[in-house]
N, C-alpha and C positions, 0 to 999 in steps of 0.2 A: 422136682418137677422142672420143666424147664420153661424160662423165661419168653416172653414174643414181647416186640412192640410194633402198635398201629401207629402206622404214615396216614391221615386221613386227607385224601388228595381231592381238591375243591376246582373250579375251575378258574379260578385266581390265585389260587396258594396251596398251600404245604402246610398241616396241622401234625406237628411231630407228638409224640407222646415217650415224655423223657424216662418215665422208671419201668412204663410195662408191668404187666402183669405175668403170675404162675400159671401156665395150663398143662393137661394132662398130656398133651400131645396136638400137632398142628392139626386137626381136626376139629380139638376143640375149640382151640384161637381161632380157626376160621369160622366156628358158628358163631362166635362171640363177635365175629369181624361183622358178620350177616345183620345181624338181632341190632349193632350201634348203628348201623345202615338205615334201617326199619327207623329207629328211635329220629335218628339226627332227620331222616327225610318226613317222618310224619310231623315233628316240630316246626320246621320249615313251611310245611303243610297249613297247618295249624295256626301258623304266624305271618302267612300269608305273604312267604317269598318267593323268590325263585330255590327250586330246586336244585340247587350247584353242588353237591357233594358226588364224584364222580367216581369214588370206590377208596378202600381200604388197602394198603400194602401190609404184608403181615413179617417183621422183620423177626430174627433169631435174636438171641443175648449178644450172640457173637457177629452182627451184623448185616446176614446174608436176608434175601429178600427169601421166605420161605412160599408167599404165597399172595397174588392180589385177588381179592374180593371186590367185583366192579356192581357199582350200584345198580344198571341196568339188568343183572341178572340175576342180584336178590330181591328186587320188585318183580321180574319173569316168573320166578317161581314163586312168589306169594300171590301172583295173582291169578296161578297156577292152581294154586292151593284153594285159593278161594272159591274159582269155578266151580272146580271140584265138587265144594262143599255143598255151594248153593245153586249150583247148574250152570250155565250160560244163558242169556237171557235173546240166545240167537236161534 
């Protein structure tokens, strides 16, 4: 299976992630890119900061940027999601 790593790009820094993980294919590194989005932003949340994490770059083994995942548009569709679920309350 092949290799990705997350660049998690903040809006002061660079959070590199040195060994990477296996996925099945770039679709699944990008859900995976999505879901740490979710996590790092509702902590943030949570602990009562700003919310600086500004998206995910999803690099190959071999270095190539395969794919950015930007934070403003995996809260777009979760809150997509949610309306969804629960209505709009407009």
């Amino acid at each position: 299976m092949p290799r990705y790593k997350f660049q998690m790009r903040f809006t002061d820094r660079i959070v590199e992630d040195d060994d990477g993980a296996e996925f099945s294919d770039l679709h699944a590194a990008s859900s995976d890119a999505a879901n740490v989005i979710l996590e790092v932003v509702a902590e943030q949340l949570r602990s009562e900061r700003n919310v600086d994490l500004v998206g995910i770059t999803v690099i190959t083994e071999i270095g190539t940027v395969a794919a950015h995942i930007e934070t403003a548009d995996v809260l777009a569709g979760a809150i997509h999601l949610l309306v969804a679920r629960i209505g709009s309350p407009y």
